[in-house]
N, C-alpha and C positions, 0 to 999 in steps of 0.2 A: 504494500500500500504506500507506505510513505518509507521515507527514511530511517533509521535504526536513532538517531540518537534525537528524534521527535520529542518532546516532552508530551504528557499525558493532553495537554492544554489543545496543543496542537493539532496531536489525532484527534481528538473531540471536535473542532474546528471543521479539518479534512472532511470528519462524518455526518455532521450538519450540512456543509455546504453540497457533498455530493446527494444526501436524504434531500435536502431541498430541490436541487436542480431534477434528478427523479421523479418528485411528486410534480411540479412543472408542466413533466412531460408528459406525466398520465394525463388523456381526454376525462377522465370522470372528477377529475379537480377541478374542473370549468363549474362545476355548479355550485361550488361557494362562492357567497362574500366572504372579501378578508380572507385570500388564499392563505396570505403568508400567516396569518394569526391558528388556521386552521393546521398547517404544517407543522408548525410549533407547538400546538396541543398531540398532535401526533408523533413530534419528536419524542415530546417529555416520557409518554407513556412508552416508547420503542426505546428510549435511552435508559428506564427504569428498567424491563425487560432483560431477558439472560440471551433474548436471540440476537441475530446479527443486528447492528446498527444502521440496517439499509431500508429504504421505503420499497414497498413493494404496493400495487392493486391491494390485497391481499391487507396490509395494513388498512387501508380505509376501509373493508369492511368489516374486519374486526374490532376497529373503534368508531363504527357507523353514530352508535347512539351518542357519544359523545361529540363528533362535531354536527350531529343534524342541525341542532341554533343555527348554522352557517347556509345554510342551505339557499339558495336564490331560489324567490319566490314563484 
């Protein structure tokens, strides 16, 4: 992934920006407002988690009831 002598801060960093840029790219994120607030409620929960730190489809609908709020009318 990255470099060997990354500090923890960093890979954290790397794993946000690549989970954001993913979610982006999914078509089914088009149906919130406030993607990026919606992405970030999906970090938190993916970053507490033992799985990989990557967004997947897959992520949004296993945390569906938590961003429905977001949902465009």
């Amino acid at each position: 992934m990255g470099q060997k002598n990354e500090s923890p801060a960093e890979e954290n960093t790397y794993q946000w920006n690549n989970f954001v840029r993913d979610f982006f790219k999914d078509p089914a994120t088009k149906q919130f407002n406030q993607q990026l607030k919606v992405a970030s409620l999906l970090w938190e929960k993916v970053h507490m988690a033992s799985d990989d730190k990557v967004y997947c489809h897959n992520t949004l609908r296993r945390y569906s009831k938590e961003v429905r709020a977001y949902k465009k009318s």
